[in-house]
MARSEMAR-715566 format. One record per residue (C-alpha): residue in three letters; x, y, z. Coordinates in steps of 0.2 Angstrom, whole numbers, plus 5000, padded with zeros to 4 digits. Layout:
# MARSEMAR-715566
ALAXYZ...
***
This chain:
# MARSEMAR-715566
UNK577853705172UNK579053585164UNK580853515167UNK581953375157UNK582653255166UNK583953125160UNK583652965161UNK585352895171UNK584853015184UNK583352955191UNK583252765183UNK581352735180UNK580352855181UNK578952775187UNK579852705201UNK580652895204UNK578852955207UNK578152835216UNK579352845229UNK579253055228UNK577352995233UNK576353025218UNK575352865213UNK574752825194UNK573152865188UNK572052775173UNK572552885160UNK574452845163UNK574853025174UNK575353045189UNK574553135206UNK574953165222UNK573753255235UNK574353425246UNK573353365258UNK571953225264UNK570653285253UNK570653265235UNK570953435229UNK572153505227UNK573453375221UNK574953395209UNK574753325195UNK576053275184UNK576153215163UNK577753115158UNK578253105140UNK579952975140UNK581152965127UNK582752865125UNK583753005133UNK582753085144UNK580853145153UNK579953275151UNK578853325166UNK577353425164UNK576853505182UNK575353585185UNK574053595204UNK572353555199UNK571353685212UNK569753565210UNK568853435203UNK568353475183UNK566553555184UNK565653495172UNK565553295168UNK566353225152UNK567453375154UNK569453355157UNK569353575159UNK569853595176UNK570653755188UNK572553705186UNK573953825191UNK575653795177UNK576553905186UNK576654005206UNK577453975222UNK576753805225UNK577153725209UNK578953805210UNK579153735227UNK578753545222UNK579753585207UNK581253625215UNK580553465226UNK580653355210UNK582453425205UNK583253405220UNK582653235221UNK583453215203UNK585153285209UNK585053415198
***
């Protein structure tokens, strides 16, 4: 699921998601856990531009099978990932 958000509404976006709870991982993403295990967790790609962010949403169910693999059991769309949307837009004030 995706949503654009400008820039003068939420400042950095870093910051923005950090303080919505999700923390950085390596490759520059962002996740946040549902609960104290590992899996599930939201997992969110940001693409910035000048104006705006992207944000790419999606709930990996689990941990990718097979190593050396990035395939994993992701969700793009459903009542959970609307729900934190709707989380991440509200938080925008949009």
């Amino acid at each position: 699921m995706t949503l654009d958000i400008p820039l003068n509404r939420i400042g950095n976006p870093l910051v923005f998601f950090s303080r919505l709870g999700y923390h950085r991982e390596t490759n520059g993403s962002f996740a946040k856990r549902v609960a104290r295990l590992p899996f599930p967790r939201f997992h969110v790609y940001l693409d910035i531009s000048q104006e705006s962010v992207r944000v790419n949403l999606h709930l990996d169910a689990k941990k990718p099978s097979y190593q050396g693999t990035s395939a994993h059991a992701g969700e793009y769309d459903g009542e959970v990932v609307e729900r934190e949307m709707e989380r991440i837009k509200q938080n925008a004030g949009l």
